[in-house]
C-alpha positions as CSV (number, residue, x, y, z in Angstrom):
1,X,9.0,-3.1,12.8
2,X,12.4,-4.8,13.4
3,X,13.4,-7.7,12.0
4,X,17.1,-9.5,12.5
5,X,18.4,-10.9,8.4
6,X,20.2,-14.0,9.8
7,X,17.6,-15.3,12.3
8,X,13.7,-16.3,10.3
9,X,12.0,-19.1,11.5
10,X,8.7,-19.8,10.2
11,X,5.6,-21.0,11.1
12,X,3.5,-22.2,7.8
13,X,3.8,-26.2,8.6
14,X,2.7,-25.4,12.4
15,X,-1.3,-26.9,11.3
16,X,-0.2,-29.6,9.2
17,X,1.0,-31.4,11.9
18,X,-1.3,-30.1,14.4
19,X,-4.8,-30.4,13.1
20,X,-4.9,-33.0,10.4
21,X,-8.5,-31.9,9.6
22,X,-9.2,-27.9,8.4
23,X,-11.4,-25.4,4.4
24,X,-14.4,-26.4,4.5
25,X,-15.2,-29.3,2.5
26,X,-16.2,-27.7,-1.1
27,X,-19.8,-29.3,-1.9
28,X,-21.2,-29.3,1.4
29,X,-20.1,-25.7,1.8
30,X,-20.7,-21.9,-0.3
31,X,-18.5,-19.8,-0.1
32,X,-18.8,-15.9,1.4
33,X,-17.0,-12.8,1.2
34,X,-14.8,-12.0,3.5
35,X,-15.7,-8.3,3.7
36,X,-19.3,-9.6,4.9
37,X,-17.4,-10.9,7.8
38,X,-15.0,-8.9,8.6
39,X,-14.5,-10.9,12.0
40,X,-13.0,-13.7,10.7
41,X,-9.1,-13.1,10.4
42,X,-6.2,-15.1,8.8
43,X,-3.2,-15.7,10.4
44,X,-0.8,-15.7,8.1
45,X,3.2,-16.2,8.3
46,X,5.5,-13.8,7.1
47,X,9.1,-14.0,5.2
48,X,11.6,-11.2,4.2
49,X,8.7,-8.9,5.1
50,X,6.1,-10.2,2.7
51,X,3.3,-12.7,4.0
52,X,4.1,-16.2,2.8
53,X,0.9,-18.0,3.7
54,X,-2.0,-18.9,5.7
55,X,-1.8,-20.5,8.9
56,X,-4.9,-20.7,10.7
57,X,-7.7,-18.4,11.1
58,X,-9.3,-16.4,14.5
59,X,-11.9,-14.1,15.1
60,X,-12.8,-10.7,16.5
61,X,-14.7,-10.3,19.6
62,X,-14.0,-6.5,19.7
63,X,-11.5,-3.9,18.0
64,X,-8.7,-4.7,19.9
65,X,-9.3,-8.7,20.3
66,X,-9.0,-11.9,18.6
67,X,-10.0,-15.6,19.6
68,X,-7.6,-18.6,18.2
69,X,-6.6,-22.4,19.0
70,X,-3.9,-22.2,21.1
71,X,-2.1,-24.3,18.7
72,X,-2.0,-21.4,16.2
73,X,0.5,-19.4,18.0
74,X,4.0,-19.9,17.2
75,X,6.8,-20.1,20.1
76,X,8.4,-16.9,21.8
77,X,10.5,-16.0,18.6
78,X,9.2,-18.6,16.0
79,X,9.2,-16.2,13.5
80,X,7.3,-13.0,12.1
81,X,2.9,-13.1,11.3
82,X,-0.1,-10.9,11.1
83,X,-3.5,-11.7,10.9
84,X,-5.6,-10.3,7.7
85,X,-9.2,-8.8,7.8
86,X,-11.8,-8.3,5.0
87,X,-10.5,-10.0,2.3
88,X,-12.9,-11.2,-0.5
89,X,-10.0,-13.4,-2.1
90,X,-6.3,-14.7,-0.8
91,X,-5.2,-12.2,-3.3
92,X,-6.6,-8.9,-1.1
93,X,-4.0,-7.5,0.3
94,X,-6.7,-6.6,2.9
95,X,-6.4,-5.1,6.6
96,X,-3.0,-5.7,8.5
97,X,-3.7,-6.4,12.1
98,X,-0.4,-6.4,14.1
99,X,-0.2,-8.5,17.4
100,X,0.8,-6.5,20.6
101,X,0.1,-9.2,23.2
102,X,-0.7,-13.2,22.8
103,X,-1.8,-15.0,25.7
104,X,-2.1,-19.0,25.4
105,X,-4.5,-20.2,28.2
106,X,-1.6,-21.9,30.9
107,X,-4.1,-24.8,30.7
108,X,-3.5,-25.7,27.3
109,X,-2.4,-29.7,26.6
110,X,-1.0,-30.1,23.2
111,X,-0.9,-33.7,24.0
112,X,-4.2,-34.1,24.9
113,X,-5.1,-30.7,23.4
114,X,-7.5,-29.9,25.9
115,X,-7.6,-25.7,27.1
116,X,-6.8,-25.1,22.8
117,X,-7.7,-21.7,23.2
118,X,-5.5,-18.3,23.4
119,X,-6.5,-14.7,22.8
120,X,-4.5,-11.9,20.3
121,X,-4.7,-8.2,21.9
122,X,-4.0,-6.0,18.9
123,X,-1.2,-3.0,18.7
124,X,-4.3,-0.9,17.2
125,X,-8.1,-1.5,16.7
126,X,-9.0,-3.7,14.0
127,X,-12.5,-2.0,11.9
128,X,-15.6,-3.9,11.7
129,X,-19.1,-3.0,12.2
130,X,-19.9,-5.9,14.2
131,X,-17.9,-8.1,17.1
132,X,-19.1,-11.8,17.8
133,X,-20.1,-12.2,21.4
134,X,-18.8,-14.9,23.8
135,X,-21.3,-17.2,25.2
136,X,-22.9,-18.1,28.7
137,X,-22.9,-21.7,29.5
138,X,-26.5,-22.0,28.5
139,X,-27.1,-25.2,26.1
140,X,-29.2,-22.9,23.8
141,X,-25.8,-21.6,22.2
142,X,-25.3,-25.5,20.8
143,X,-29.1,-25.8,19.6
144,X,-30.4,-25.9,16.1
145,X,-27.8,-24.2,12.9
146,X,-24.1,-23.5,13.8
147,X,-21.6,-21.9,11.1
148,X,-18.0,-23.0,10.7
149,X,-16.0,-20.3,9.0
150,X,-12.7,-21.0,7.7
151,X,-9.9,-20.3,4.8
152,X,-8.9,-23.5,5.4
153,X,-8.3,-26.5,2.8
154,X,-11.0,-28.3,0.8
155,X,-11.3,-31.7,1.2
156,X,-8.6,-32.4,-1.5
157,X,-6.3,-31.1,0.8
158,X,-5.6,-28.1,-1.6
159,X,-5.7,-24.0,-0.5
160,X,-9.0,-22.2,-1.1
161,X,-9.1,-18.9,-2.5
162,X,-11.8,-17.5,-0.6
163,X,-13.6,-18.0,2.1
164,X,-15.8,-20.5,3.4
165,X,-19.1,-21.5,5.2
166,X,-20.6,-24.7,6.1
167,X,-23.7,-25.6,8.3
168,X,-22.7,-28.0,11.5
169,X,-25.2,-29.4,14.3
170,X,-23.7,-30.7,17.4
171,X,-22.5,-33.7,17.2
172,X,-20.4,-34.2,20.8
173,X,-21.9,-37.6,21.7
174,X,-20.6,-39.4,18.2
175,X,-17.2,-36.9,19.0
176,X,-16.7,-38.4,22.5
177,X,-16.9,-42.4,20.7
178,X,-14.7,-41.1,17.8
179,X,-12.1,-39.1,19.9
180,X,-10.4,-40.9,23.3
181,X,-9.9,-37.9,24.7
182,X,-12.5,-35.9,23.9
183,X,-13.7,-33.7,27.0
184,X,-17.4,-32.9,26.6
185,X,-17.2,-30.4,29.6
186,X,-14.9,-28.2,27.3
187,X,-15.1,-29.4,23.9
188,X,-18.0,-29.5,21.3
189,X,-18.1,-32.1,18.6
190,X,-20.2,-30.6,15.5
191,X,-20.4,-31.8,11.8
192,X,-23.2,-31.9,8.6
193,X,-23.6,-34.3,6.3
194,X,-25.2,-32.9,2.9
195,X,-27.4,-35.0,1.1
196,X,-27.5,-33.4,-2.0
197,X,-23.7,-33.6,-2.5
198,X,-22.7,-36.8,0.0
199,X,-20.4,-35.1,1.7
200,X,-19.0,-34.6,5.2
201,X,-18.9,-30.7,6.4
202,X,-16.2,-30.0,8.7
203,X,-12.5,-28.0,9.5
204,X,-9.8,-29.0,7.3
205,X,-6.1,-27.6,7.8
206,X,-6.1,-23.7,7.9
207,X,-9.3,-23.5,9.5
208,X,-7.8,-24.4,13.0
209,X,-8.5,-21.6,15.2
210,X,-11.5,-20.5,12.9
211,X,-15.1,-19.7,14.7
212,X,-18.0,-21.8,15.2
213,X,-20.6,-19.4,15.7
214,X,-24.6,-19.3,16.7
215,X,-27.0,-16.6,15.6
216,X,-29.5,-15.8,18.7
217,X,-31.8,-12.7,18.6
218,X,-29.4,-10.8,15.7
219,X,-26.2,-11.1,17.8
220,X,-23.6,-13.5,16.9
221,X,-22.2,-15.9,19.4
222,X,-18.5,-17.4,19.2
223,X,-20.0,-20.9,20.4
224,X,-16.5,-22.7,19.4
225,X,-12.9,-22.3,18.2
226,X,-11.8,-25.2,16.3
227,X,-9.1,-27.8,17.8
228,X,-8.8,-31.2,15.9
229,X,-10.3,-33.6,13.6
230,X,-9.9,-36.9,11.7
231,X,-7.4,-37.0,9.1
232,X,-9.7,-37.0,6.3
233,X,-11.5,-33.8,5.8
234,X,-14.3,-35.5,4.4
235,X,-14.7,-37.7,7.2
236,X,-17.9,-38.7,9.7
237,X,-16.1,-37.7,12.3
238,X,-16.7,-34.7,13.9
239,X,-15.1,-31.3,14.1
240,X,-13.7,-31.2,17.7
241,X,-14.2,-27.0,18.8
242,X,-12.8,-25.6,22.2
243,X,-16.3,-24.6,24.1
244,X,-15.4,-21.1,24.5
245,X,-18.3,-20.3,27.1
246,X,-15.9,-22.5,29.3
247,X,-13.2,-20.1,28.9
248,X,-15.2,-16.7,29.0
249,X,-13.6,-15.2,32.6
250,X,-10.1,-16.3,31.3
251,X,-10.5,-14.6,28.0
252,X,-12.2,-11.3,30.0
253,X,-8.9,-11.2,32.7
254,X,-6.7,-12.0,29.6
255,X,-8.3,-8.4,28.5
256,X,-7.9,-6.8,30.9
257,X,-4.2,-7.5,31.9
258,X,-3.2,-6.6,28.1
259,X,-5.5,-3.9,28.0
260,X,-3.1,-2.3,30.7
261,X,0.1,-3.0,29.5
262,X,-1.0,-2.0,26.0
263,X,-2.4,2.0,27.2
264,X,1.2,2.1,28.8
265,X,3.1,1.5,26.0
266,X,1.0,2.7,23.5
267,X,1.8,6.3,24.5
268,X,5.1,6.3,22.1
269,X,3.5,5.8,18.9
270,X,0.2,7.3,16.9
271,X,-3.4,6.5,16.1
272,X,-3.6,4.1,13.5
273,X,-0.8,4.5,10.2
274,X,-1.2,1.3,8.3
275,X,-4.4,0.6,6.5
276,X,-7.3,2.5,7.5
277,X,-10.1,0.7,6.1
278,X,-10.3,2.3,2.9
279,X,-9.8,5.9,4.5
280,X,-7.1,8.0,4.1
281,X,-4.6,8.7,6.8
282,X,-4.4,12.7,7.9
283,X,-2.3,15.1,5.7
284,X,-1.4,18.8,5.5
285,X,-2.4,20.6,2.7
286,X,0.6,23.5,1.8
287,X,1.8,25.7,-0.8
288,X,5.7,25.5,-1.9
289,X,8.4,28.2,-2.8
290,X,6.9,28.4,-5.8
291,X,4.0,28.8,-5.3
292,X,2.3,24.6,-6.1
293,X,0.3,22.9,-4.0
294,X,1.4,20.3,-1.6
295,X,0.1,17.1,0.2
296,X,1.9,16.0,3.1
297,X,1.0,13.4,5.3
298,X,3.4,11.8,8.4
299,X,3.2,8.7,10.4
300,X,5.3,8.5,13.7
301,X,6.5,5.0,14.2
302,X,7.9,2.5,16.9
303,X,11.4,2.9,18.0
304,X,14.2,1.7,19.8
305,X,14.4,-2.1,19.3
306,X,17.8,-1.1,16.8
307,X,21.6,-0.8,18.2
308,X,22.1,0.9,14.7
309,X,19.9,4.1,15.4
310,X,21.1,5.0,12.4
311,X,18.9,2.9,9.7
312,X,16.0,2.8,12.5
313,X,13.4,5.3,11.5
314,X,10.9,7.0,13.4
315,X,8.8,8.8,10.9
316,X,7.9,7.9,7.0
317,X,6.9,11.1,5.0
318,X,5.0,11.3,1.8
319,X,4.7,14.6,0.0
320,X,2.8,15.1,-3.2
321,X,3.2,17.6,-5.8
322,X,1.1,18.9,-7.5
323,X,3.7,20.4,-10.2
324,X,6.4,18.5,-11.0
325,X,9.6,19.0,-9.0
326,X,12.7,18.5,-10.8
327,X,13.4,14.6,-10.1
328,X,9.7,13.8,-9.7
329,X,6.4,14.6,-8.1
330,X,6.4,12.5,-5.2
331,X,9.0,12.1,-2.5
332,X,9.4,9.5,0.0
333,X,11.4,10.5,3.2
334,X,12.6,8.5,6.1
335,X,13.6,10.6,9.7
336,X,15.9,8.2,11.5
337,X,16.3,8.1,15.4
338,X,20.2,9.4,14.3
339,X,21.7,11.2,11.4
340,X,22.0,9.3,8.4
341,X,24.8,8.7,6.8
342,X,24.7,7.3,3.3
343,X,27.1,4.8,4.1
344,X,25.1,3.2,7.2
345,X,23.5,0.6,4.4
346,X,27.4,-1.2,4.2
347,X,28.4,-3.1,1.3
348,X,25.9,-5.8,3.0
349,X,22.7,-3.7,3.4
350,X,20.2,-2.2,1.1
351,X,17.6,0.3,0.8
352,X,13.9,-1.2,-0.4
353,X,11.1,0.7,-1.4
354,X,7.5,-1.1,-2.3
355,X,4.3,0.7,-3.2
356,X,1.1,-1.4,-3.4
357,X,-0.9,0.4,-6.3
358,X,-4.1,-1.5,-6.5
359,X,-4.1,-3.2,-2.4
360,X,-3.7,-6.9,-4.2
361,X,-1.0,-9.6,-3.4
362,X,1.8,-9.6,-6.0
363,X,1.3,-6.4,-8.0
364,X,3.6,-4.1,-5.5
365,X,5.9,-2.1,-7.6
366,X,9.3,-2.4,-5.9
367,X,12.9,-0.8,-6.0
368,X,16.0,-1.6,-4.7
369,X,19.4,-0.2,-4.1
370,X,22.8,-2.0,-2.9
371,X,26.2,-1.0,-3.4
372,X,28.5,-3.8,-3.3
373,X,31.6,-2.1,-4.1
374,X,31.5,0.7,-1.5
375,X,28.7,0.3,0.8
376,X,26.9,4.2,0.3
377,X,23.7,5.3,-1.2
378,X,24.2,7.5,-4.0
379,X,23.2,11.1,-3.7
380,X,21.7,11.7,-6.9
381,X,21.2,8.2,-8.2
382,X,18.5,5.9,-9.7
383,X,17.1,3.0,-7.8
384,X,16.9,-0.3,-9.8
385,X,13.0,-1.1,-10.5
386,X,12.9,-5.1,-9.5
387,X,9.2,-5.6,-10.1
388,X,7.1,-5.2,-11.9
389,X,9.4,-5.4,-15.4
390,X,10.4,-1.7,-16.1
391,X,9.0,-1.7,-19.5
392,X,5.7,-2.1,-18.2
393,X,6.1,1.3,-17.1
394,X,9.6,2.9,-18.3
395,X,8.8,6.5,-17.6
396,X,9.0,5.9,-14.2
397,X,12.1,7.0,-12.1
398,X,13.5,6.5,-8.6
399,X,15.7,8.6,-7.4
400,X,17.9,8.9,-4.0
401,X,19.0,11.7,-2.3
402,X,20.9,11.7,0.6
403,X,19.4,13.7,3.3
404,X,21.0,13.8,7.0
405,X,17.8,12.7,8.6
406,X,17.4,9.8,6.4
407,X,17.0,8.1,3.4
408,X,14.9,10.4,0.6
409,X,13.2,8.7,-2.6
410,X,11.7,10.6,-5.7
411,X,9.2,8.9,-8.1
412,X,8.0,10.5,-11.3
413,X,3.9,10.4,-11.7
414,X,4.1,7.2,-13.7
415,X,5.1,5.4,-10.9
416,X,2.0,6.2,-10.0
417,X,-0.5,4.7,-13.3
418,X,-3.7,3.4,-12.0
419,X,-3.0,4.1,-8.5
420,X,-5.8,5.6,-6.8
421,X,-5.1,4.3,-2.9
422,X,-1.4,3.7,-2.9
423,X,0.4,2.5,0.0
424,X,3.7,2.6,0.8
425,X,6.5,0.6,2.9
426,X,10.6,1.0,3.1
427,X,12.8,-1.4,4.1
428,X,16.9,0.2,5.5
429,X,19.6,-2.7,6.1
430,X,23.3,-2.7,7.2
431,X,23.1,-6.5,6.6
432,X,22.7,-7.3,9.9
433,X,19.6,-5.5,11.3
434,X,17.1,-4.0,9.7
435,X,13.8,-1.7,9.9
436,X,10.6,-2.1,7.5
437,X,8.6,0.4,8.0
438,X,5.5,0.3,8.9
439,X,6.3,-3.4,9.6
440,X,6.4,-6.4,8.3
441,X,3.6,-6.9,5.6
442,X,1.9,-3.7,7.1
443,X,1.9,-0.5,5.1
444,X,1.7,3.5,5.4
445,X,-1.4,4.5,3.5
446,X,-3.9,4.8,1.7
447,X,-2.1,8.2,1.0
448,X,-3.3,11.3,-0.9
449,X,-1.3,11.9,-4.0
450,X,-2.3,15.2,-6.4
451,X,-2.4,14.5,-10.0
């Protein structure tokens, strides 16, 4: 995944100003675990390579695609995102899903925001053991219990942690008094008040985008997407939802079209090489020189967005020793599109390593290496450890090596403490452009280490 140092633009104020309404209000909600439903997805903006924070939220209506408000997608080059699956807390690290395609329907009104609806079409399948359905037009899909699900805001207008479910009943005749522009032909007003609490039930900023679903004979329906609200997230005004039934043979030709794009250019990549839903990618079980056992495992990546060929790299490699070699057990090796040459980083760039030991936010161990004075990796040398503090675990070593098909990184086993599933990611710079691989906030693993 490429990414260009001098031009960021981010999208984390987009639903502020969009959807003043959006977590579901605290009392007259529970909340749910995120790996009960896995189709619910954050969208969540990204900086420097590491998510930043939650935007809105989607859902799945199979492996390969997501349902959002329209006004959840950022501008043609707005800045980098991915959407997050199966998280039980906004600490999970959880799936990476990586948009391929995003299609806003060429109806939508942000004035009026009628047609607030656009589908996602992932790079690769998404994991979940069930898909919500999209609805006919039948009235039955608005009858009886509906479920908002959001990691919105609470009505305090602060983040939630987890996420959230609230009971709603249709409400469109109060929405079209309460809203001018309400469109009941393609909009569904929905709310709950709960009496044992006093409170209103309803979207809050974050859950724009999020699902309102209906549970008919065990399959789930995707009934609404939510649009707008009042100001007040605690507020008798209804939740305003796009009615996605309206919108069912635009989102199947949406499908299709990116269905055929994507099998055309998916032919210069791999199955699957970020996170794998808790299994471990493929790797090649060897013997060395002398006579230990190795683990390798490979991951072919997307090329050619790079003028610098040099820093773009094509493959990640991790091998695992299961005797120690004589700078560490595990290696890290990048196999750029051209030869390497240890001085392709300039006295700009840098070379980043992270490995995510225990799949939560904020605990990635991370090194770094830039040489201000002459611009080259050294052959030989130790990376700085950035985070976490060294003494927290000063055995552990870093070392580069510089290898003409790309950067090479060796890590003692203590690098390794407590890390049963780790995941890996490298970031190569000349300052300019750069490559992290696998991409931004995704990651190669879970890998098989020995030992």
């Amino acid at each position: 995944m490429k990414f260009k140092l001098l031009v960021l633009v981010f999208i984390s104020s987009l639903l502020v100003a969009v959807l003043p309404a959006a977590a579901v209000v605290l009392e007259a909600s529970k909340p749910v675990k995120g790996t009960d439903f896995p189709w619910v997805v954050s969208f969540t903006s990204v900086t420097n390579g590491d998510r930043d924070a939650h935007v809105c939220t989607g859902s799945l209506i199979d492996a390969y695609t997501v349902i959002t408000a329209a006004h959840c997608i950022p501008a043609v080059g707005a800045g980098d995102w991915v959407m997050l699956q199966g998280r039980n807390s906004i600490t999970d690290r959880g799936r990476i899903l990586t948009p391929f395609k995003v299609e806003v329907h060429p109806d939508y009104d942000p004035t009026l925001t009628r047609n607030d609806i656009a589908v996602v079409y992932l790079y690769y399948p998404a994991y979940s053991p069930r898909y919500l359905t999209i609805p006919s037009a039948n009235s039955k899909y608005l009858k009886g219990d509906l479920f908002l699900y959001g990691w919105g805001d609470n009505q305090y207008e602060r983040g939630t942690t987890e996420l959230r479910r609230a009971l709603q009943r249709d409400a469109s005749a109060k929405a079209a008094v309460d809203y001018k522009y309400f469109e009941p032909k393609t909009q569904i007003g929905a709310n709950w008040f709960d009496k044992k609490s006093g409170k209103y039930a309803g979207a809050c900023a974050g859950d724009s985008g999020g699902p309102l679903v209906k549970t008919v004979s065990k399959n789930i329906y995707l009934t609404g997407v939510v649009s707008y609200g009042s100001r007040g997230c605690n507020s008798k005004a209804p939740t305003v939802y796009t009615k996605v039934s309206v919108f069912r043979d635009w989102i199947k030709s949406t499908q299709t079209a990116a269905r055929i794009s994507h099998s055309e250019e998916i032919i210069i990549s791999t199955d699957p090489f970020f996170l794998t839903n808790g299994k471990f990618l493929p790797s090649i079980n060897s013997i060395d020189s002398a006579g230990s056992a190795v683990v390798t495992t490979t991951v072919q990546l997307v090329t050619g967005d790079l003028t610098d060929t040099a820093i773009d790299i094509s493959k990640l490699s991790v091998a695992s020793y299961a005797t120690p070699q004589p700078l560490g057990s595990v290696s890290l090796t990048a196999i750029n599109v051209s030869p390497f040459s240890p001085c392709a980083i300039t006295k700009q760039g840098y070379l980043e390593v992270r490995i995510d030991i225990d799949d939560k936010i904020g605990t990635d161990r991370l090194w770094r290496f830039q040489s201000l004075d002459k611009g080259c990796l050294l052959d030989g040398g130790l990376m700085p450890q950035i985070a976490p503090l060294p003494d927290t675990f000063d055995k552990c070593t870093a070392t580069m090596l510089d290898v003409p098909s790309g950067p090479q990184v060796w890590f003692t086993k203590e690098c390794f403490t407590g890390a049963k599933t780790p995941l890996f990611r490298m970031m190569l710079s000349n300052g300019v452009q750069g490559d992290v691989e696998p991409g931004m906030d995704n990651w190669m693993g879970p890998v098989t280490l020995l030992n």
